[in-house]
C-alpha positions in Angstrom: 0.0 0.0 0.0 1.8 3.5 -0.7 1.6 6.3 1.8 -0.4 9.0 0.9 2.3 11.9 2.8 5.8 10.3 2.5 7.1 12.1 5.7 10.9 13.8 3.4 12.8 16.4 4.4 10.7 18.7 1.9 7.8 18.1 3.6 5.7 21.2 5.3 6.1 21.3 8.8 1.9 22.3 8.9 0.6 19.4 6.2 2.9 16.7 8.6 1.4 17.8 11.4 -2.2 18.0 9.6 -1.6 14.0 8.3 0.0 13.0 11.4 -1.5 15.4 14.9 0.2 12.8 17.1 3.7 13.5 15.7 3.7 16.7 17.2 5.7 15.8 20.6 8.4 14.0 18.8 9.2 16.8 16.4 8.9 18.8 19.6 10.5 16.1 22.0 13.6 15.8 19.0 13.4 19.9 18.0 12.5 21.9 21.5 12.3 25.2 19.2 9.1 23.8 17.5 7.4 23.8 20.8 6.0 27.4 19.5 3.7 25.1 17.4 1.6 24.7 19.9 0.3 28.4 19.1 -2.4 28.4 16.8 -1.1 31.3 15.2 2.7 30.2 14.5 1.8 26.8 13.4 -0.4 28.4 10.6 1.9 31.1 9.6 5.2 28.8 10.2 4.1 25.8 9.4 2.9 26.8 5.6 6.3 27.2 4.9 9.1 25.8 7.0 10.4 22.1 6.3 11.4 19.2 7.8 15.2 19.8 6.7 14.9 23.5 8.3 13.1 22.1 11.5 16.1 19.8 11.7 18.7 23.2 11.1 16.9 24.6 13.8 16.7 22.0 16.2 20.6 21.6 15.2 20.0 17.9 14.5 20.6 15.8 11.0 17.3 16.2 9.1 17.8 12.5 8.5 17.8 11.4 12.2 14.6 13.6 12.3 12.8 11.9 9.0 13.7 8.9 10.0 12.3 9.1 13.5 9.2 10.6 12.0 9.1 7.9 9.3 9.1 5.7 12.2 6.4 6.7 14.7 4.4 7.0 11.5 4.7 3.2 10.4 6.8 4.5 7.5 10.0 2.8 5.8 13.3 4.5 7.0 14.4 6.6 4.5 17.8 5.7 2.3 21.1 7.2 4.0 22.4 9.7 1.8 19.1 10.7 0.7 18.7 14.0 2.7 21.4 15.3 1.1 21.1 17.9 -1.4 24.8 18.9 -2.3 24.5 22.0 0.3 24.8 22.5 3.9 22.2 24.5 5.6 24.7 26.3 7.9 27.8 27.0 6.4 31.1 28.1 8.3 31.3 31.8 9.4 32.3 34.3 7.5 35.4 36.0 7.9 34.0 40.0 8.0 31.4 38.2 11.5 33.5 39.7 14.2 31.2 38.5 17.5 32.3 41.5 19.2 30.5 44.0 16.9 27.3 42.3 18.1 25.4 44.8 20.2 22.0 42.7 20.9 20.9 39.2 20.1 17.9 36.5 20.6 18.0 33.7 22.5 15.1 31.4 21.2 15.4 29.2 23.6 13.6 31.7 26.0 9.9 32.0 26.0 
C-alpha cells in the first residue's frame, strides 16, 4: 500500500502535522524550538512554509535522524542514508568579516 504523505525532508512542517496530529511531541520532544507550534497562530503562519530539513537546522539535529524518526512513529520505511542530502549544507562556516564583538543585541530562542 503506498503512503499517501511520504514524511521527506521537503515536507511542510503544517501538512505533517495535519496528516500525522500525534507526531507533534516528537518533532517537539527531537526539536525543542518547534514547541511554539503549539500556538495556533505560529503553526499556521510557520508551518505553511518551513520544512522538515529547516526544522532539523533549527533544532541543530541531522534532518535524517529527524525523517527517519518521524518515518518511524508514522509506520513509514526509514528513508535511504544519503538521501537527505542535497549537495548544500544549511549552515555554512562563518564568515570571515562576523566579528562577535561588533554584536550589540541578540535573541535567545530558547527563551519563552
Amino acid at each position: 500500500m503506498a503512503q499517501a504523505f511520504p514524511i521527506e525532508p521537503s515536507s511542510r512542517v503544517g501538512e505533517l502535522l495535519e496528516r500525522y496530529p500525534e507526531l507533534e511531541d516528537v518533532l517537539i520532544e527531537m526539536a525543542p524550538p518547534f514547541k511554539k507550534l503549539k500556538n495556533p497562530f505560529l503553526r499556521k503562519s510557520v508551518g505553511k512554509v518551513a520544512t522538515l530539513r529547516q526544522a532539523a537546522a533549527v533544532g541543530r539535529i541531522s534532518v535524517e535522524s529527524l525523517v527517519n524518526r518521524l518515518r518511524a512513529e508514522a509506520g513509514q520505511e526509514p528513508m535511504v542514508s544519503g538521501e537527505a542530502e542535497d549537495g548544500e549544507e544549511y549552515f555554512s562556516d562563518q564568515t570571515e568579516w562576523f566579528d562577535p564583538l561588533r554584536v550589540v543585541a541578540s535573541i535567545d530562542e530558547s527563551r519563552s
